[in-house]
N, C-alpha and C positions, 0 to 999 in steps of 0.2 A: 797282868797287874791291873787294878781298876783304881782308881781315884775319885772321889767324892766331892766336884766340884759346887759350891755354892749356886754359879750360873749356869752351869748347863748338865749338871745333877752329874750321873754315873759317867764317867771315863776310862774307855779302856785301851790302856797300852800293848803291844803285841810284843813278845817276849826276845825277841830280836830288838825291839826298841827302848828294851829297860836299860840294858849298858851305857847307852847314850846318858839318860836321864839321871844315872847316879853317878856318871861321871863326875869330877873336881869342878868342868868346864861349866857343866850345866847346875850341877848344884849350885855354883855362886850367885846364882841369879836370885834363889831364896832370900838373899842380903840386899839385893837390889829392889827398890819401891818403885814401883810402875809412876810415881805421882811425886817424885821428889821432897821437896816443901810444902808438898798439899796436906801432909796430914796432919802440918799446923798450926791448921785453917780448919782442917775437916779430919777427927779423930780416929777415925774409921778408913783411912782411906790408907791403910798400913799394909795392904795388898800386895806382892811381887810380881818381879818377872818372870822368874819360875811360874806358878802357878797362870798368867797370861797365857806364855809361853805353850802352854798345855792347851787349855783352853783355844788357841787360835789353831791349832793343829788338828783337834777333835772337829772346829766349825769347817776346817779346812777338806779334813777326810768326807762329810756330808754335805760338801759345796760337789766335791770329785764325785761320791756316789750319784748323788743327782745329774751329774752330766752326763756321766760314761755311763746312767744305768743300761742303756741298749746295748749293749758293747757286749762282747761274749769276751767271757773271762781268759785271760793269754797272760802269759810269762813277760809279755811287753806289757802290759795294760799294769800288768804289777810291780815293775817295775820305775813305769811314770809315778803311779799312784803314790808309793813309797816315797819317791824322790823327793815329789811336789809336797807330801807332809811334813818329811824332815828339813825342809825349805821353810816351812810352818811354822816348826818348832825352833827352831834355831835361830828364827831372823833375827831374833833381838840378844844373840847370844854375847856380842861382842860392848853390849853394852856397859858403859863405867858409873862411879858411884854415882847418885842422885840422877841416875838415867842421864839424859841430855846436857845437864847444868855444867858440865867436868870438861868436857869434850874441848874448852879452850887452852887446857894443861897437858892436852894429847900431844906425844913429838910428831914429825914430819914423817909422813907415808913411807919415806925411804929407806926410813932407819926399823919399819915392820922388819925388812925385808919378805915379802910373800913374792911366791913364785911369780914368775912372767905371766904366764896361761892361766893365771888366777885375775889377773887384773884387765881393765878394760884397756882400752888403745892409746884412747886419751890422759890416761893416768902411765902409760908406759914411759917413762924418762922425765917425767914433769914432777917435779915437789911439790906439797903443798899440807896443810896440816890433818893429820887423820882423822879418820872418822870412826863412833863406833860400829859403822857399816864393815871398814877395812878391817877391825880388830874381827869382827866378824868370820870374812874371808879368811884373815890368818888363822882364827883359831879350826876351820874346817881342815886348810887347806895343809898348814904347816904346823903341827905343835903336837903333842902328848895325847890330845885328845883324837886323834885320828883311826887309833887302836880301838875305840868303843864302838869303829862301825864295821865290826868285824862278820858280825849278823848279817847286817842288813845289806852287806856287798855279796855274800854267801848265799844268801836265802832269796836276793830278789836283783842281784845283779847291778845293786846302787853304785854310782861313781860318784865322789866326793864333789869334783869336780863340779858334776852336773845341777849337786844342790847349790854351791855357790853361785851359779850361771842362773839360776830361779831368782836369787835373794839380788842379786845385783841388775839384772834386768837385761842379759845380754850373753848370747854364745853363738860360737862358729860351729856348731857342732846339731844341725837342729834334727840329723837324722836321729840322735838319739831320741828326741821326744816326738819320732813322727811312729803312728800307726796306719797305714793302709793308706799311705802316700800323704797325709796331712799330718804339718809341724803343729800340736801343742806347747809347745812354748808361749808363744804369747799368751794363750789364755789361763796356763797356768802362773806365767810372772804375775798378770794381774788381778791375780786370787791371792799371793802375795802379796801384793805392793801395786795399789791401781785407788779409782777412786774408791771403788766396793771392795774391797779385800776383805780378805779373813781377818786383820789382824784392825782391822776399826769395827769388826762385825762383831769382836769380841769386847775391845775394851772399853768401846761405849757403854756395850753392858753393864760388864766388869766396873768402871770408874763408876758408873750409875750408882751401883748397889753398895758399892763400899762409902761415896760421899753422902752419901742416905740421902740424894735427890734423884727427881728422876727425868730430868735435862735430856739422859741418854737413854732414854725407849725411844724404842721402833719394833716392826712385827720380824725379828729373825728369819723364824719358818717359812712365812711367806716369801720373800725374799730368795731364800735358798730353793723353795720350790720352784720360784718362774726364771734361774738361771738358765739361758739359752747356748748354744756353740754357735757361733756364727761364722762360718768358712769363706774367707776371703783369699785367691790364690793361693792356695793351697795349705794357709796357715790358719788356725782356729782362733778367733777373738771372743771376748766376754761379751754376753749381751745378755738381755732380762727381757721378758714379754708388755707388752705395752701395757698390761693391765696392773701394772705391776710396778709405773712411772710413777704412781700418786707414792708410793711406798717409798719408793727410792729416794723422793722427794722428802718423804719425813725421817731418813735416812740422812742425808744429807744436812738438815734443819738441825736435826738431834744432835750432828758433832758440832756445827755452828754454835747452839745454845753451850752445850759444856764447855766451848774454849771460852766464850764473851762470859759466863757465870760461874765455873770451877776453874779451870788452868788459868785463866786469866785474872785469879782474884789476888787484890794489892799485896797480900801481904805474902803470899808463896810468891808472888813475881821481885817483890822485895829484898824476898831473903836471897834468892838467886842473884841480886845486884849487889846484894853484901858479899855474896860470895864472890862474886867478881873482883868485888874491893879487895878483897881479900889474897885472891890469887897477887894480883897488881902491887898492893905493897909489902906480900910476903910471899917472894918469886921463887922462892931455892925451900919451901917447907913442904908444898905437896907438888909434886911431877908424875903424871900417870909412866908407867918404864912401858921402854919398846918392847922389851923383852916377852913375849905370849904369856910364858911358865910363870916368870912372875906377876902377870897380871892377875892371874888367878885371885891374888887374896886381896886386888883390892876391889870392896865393895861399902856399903856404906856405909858401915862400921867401921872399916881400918879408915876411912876419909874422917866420920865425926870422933874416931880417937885423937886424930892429928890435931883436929881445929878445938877440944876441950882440952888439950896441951898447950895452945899455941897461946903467946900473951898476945897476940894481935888485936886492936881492937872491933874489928869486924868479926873475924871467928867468933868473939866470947858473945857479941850480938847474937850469933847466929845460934851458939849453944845455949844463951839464954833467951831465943825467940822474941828477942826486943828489936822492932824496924822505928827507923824515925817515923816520927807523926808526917801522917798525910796531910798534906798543907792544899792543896788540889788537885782534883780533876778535870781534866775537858775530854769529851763526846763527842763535839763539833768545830769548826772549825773558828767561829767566834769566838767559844773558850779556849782553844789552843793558841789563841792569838795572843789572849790574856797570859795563858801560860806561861808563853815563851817572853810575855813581860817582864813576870815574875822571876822567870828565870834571870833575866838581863840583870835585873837589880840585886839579886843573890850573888850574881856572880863579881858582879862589880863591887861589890861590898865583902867579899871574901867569904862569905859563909858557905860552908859545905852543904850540898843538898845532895839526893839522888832520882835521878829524873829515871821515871818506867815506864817504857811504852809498850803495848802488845799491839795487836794489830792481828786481826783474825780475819779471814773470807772464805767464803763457802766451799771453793773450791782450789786448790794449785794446779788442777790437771787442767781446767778449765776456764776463760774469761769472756768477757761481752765481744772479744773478736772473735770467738768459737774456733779459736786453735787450740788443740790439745797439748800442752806440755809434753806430757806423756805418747811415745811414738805409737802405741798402742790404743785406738779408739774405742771407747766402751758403745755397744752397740742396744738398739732397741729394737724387737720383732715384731710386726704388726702380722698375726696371725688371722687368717680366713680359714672359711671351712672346706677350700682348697687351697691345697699346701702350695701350689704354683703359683696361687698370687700372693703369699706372704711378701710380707717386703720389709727389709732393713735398712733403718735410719742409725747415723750416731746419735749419741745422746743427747746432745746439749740442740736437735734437729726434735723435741719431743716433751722438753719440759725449760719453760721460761725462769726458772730460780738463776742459772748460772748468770743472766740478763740481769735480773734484780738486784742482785747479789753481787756485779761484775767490782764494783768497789769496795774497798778492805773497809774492815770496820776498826776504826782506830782508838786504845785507852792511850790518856797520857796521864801521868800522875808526876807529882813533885813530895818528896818527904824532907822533913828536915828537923833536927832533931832541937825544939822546940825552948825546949829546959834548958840550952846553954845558951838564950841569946838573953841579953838583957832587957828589960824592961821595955826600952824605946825603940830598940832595934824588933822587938816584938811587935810593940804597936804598929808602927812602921809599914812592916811583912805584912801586918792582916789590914791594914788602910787599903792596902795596893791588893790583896785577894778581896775587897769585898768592893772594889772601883769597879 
């Protein structure tokens, strides 16, 4: 099967991997917008998970070709390969309506039930509220859609199991991704889920081209060309060639600018606060179910069905794309001082407002103490024209941005819905925003 993607042209599916992709599981995603609230900000940005979903797969399989190319073709090598795509393909499979924005109507991890050997250690006996990471897991490990990987366990040996252990970041099992005595695991989790993954290499793009800015360029191919294997006791880590730091660096800059100028703009971060409003005083109208099978239908049509029924006064905001007027901004910490004045007096005075803060920084793997969050170090290769003296640094040992950058960059905004104060209580509000 081949697909005609916008960003990265012809895509082809391998015929063991179509059952997956027409499954119930994975079609729902077509319902899902990669961008939530963005496209009613930015018209075009009507784009899915589906389609992502694909796409992060495709960059995913020529991230692999590029590393294994020395590699002599084996029934193991095909097997990783496989795996680590449908790792690819799926990470976002668990996801609920408006993406991210839902995820506080999730029940408690408990009530999934997903198998024991599905979950990590630390989630083993602990509650807490799910994620669409977990729905994820379920839906691999435990549900209806398990029959679609009926191919790809036949033809290349794939365990369910094993794509889960990629998407979540963690398995006791590493002899499956070892070839000639070294564990790929690592280096494949973090072509999933790392600072460079597959799945930012696309949607930078992707979000680029659909908000018709272009915030998210960077050189892809390059990028994919200087991925390195960097073998640390006996386990393979991600690493990129040093000439190839300036790149990574406008990689990095590139998701920076789209979250401070598209995700992070007032009025999609808005409407996501209405929706919160929303959930809060209308507790018993929308509940995501535990239940996998019936998660299926919901996506972001059965969610804005509910809320253009609902007499709520948040919902019908939200269906007729009206946020309160923005009454300020602060940048720094002068104007948040002011802010949180204005706030004071709003609140003392009983007026409803809705305070937004985002708060973006360069990196979560990485900070100005050069610990990695992530247990996983992304690596840099300094290549000579003897391979004996190459030398490998971690990253953030190679390029000064995580330094510069080591502080979040903070929006605070305040709305308020303008038209219902009177007169004086008007003047009032803008005396104290223009002090």
């Amino acid at each position: 099967m081949e697909i005609r993607d916008p960003v990265h042209g012809s895509i082809h599916i391998l015929d063991e991997e179509v059952p997956i992709i027409r499954d119930d599981f994975f079609q729902r995603l077509r319902n899902i917008k990669q961008l939530g609230f963005s496209e009613f900000v930015f018209p075009g940005a009507t784009h899915n998970r589906f389609i992502h979903s694909i796409g992060v797969m495709n960059v995913g399989e020529r991230a692999f070709d590029k590393i294994f190319k020395r590699f002599t073709s084996s029934a193991d090598l095909m097997r990783l390969k496989e795996t680590f795509k449908l790792a690819c393909l799926l990470h976002d499979i668990g996801h609920a309506p408006l993406s991210h924005t839902t995820e506080i109507v999730m029940p408690n991890l408990k009530d999934l039930k997903i198998p024991q050997e599905f979950l990590s250690k630390k989630d083993i006996g602990k509650d807490r509220r799910a994620t669409h990471e977990d729905y994820t897991i379920k839906s691999i490990a435990d549900s209806s859609f398990a029959k679609s990987f009926k191919l790809v366990e036949e033809s290349f040996g794939v365990q369910r199991k094993y794509i889960a252990d990629l998407i979540r970041g963690h398995t006791d099992h590493h002899d499956y991704f070892t070839i000639e005595g070294i564990s790929y695991f690592p280096i494949l989790h973090q072509l999933v889920s790392s600072e460079l993954d597959c799945d930012r290499m696309d949607y930078l793009l992707r979000d680029s081209y659909f908000c018709g800015v272009s915030y998210g360029g960077y050189d892809l191919d390059w990028l994919l060309d200087n991925l390195k294997i960097c073998i640390e006791d006996d386990k393979a880590y991600l690493g990129i060639t040093e000439r190839s730091v300036v790149t990574f660096d406008d990689f990095l800059l590139s998701r920076y600018h789209m979250f401070v100028m598209v995700y992070f703009h007032y009025r999609a971060v808005c409407l996501e606060q209405l929706l919160y409003k929303y959930f809060e005083t209308a507790p018993t109208e929308y509940l995501i179910p535990a239940d996998i099978e019936s998660y299926v239908e919901h996506d972001d049509h059965f969610l804005m069905k509910v809320l253009r029924n609902s007499k709520n006064k948040y919902a019908q905001s939200i269906i007729r794309n009206k946020i309160p007027e923005k009454i300020y901004e602060s940048f720094n910490d002068q104007q948040l001082a002011q802010l949180n004045d204005v706030q004071k007096w709003l609140s003392e005075n009983n007026i409803e407002f809705i305070r937004c803060s985002s708060r973006g920084r360069l990196s979560k793997y990485y900070s100005d103490q050069e610990i990695p969050e992530s247990k996983y170090s992304m690596k840099v290769v300094r290549e000579t024209f003897d391979s004996t003296l190459s030398k490998t640094l971690n990253i953030n040992e190679s390029t000064d941005l995580f330094q510069k950058f080591s502080k979040s960059h903070e929006i605070n905004r305040l709305h308020v819905n303008m038209e219902e104060l009177t007169d004086s209580t008007k003047n009032e509000l803008l005396k104290r925003i223009r002090s």
